[in-house]
C-alpha positions, -999 to +999 in steps of 0.1 A: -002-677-542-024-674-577-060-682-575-075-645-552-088-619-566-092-590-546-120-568-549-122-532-554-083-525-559-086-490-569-112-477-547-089-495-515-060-479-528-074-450-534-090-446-495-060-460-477-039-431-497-012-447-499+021-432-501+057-432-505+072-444-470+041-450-460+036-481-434+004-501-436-008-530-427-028-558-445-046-574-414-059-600-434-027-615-454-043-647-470-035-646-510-013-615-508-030-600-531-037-568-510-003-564-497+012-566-533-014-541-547-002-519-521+039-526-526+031-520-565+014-491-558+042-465-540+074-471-522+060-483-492+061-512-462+037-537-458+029-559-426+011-587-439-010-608-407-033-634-411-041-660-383-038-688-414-001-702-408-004-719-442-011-683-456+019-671-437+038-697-451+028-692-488+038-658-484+072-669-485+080-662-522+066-624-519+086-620-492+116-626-514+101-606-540+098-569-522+126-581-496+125-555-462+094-538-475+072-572-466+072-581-429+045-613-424+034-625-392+009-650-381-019-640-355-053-629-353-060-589-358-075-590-324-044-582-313-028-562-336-012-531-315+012-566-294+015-581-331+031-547-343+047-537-311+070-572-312+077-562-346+089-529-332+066-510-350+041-485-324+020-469-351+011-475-390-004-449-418-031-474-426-047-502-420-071-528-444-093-555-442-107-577-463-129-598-447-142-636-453-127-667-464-099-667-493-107-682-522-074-705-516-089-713-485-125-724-499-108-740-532-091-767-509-115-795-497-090-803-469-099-774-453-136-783-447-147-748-456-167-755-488-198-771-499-188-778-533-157-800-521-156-825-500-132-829-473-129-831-433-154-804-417-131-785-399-137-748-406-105-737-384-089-704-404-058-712-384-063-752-389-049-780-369-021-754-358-045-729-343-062-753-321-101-748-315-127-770-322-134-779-355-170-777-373-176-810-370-174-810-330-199-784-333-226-799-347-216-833-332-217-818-298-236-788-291-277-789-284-305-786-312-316-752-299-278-738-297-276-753-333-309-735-349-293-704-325-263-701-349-280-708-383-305-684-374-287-655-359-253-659-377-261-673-413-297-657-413-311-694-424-349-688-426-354-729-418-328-732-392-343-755-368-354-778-398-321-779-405-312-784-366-335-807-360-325-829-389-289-827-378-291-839-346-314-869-357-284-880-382-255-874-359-271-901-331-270-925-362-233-914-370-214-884-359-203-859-389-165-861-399-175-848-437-185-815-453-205-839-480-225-860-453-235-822-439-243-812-472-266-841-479-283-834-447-289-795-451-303-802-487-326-828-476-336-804-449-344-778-474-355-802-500-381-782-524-365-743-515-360-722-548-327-700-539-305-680-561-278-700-541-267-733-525-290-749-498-257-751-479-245-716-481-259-700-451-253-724-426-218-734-439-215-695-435-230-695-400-204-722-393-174-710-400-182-677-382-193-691-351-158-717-350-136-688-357-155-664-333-150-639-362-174-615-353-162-609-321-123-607-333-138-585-364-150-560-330-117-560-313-095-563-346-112-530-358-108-512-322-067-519-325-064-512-358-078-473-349-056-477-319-025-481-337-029-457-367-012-424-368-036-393-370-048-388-402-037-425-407-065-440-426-085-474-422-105-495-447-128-520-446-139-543-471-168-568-460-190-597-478-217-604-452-242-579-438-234-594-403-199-583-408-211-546-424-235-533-396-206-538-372-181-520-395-208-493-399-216-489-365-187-492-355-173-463-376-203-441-370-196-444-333-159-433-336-172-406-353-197-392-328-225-401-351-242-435-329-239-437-294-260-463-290-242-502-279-242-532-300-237-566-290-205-570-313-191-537-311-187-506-282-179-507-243-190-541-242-159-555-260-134-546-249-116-567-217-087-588-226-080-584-264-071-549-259-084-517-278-110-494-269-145-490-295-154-451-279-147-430-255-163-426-228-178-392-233-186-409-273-159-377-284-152-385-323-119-401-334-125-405-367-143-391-397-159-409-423-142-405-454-173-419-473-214-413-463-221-449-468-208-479-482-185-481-512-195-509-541-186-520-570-187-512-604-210-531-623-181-541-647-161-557-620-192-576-608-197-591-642-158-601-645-158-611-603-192-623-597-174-626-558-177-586-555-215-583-554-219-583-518-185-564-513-188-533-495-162-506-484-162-484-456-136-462-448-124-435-422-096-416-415-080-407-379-087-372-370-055-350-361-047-348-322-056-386-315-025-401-312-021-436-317 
């Protein structure tokens, strides 16, 4: 499972405070490198999740490693209070996330996520196991406008219904199957922009998020995981994409009694069949923010992990009283 680096080790350790028979959970398995930094660092138990069966899977040899103390299980954090409860398990002293795709994940082409490799554009985090349709049936199938919609609004692309536009006119000549044949579209769409990254990055990014719904599960995933902590149980997020930030933020603010105020990916309006609650009704604070604003990193670990410099962590702790 070598190849991940996780970001900000010492500043999510020190957050989640973890502890000597201490139960947390790593609600976002993939590499393992999270739940080992947590094993390593007391005498604790770990529930690794991820919805990526092949993560699951690779987890295999860690699970021989730390024996009882590493429980994995495949399913989306959406629905982490039934996840833990079939486990047996009603409440947990902490909870992480770190968010986006693994570098395992991007570093092999058959799973369509990258621009730099070619392979089938599927995009699925759970793959042909998880079901769903893949990347390519979304830009094969859905409408210019709901195309320049997703760029636009999910992977912030300035030129999105260029890039729309240009898509659909290809796909009537031959339907995509290829992360390449997308890439060569995409960069003659944006043929002559001066970027400080790939031509393909934002909509590959607006993509994956839209096939995995993950802002949406990121909504409900971070309603159960307050659900199930333990008061003074502690949650941390760590997230790559501002997208994926303002909802952590507001979210957190709101559980603290600091925003009121609704958001399309996060409050009263999410909740409904995944489960959770994101406020009370009377907006009475559940946690407290154990940091004013986002955590980053150091300038050294940026230079050595040029993958942390849009990494930020939020954190919060349950208050006493709330029971899980």
């Amino acid at each position: 499972m070598a190849g991940h680096r996780m970001v900000m080790v010492p500043q999510v350790l020190q957050y989640l405070a973890v502890r000597d028979g201490g139960v947390y959970v790593d609600a976002t398995f993939g590499g393992g490198a999270c739940a080992c930094a947590l094993l390593e660092q007391a005498d604790c138990r770990v529930v690794g999740i991820d919805r990526d069966p092949t993560a699951i899977d690779g987890g295999a040899a860690l699970t021989e490693r730390y024996g009882e103390r590493l429980l994995l299980h495949c399913g989306r954090f959406s629905r982490l209070r039934a996840h833990l409860q079939g486990l047996g398990i009603e409440a947990v002293d902490g909870v992480i996330f770190d968010l986006g795709v693994s570098s395992m994940q991007l570093d092999d082409g058959e799973r369509g996520f990258s621009f730099m490799n070619d392979g089938p554009l599927d995009m699925r985090m759970g793959g042909a196991r998880g079901g769903g349709k893949r990347a390519a049936d979304v830009v094969n199938e859905l409408s210019q406008s709901a195309l320049a919609n997703i760029f636009y609004t999910l992977g912030e692309e300035r030129r999105a219904r260029r890039v729309a536009t240009l898509i659909v006119q290809e796909r009537e000549r031959k339907p995509f199957q290829r992360t390449r044949e997308l890439v060569q579209v995409i960069e003659r769409a944006l043929r002559g922009e001066k970027r400080h990254h790939h031509l393909a990055t934002k909509v590959f990014l607006a993509l994956r998020i839209f096939v995995n719904g993950e802002l949406d599960e990121l909504t409900a995933g971070l309603a159960q995981a307050v659900d199930v902590l333990l008061p003074q149980g502690r949650l941390v997020v760590v997230s790559f994409h501002s997208l994926e930030d303002r909802i952590v933020k507001h979210f957190l603010r709101t559980m603290s009694g600091k925003d009121s105020v609704g958001n399309r990916h996060w409050g009263r309006g999410n909740q409904g069949s995944q489960g959770g609650h994101a406020t009370d009704g009377d907006n009475v604070a559940s946690v407290v923010l154990l940091h004013p604003g986002a955590v980053v990193p150091s300038e050294e670990e940026v230079s050595v992990n040029p993958r942390a410099r849009s990494a930020k962590l939020r954190a919060a702790e349950k208050m006493a009283g709330r029971a899980a």
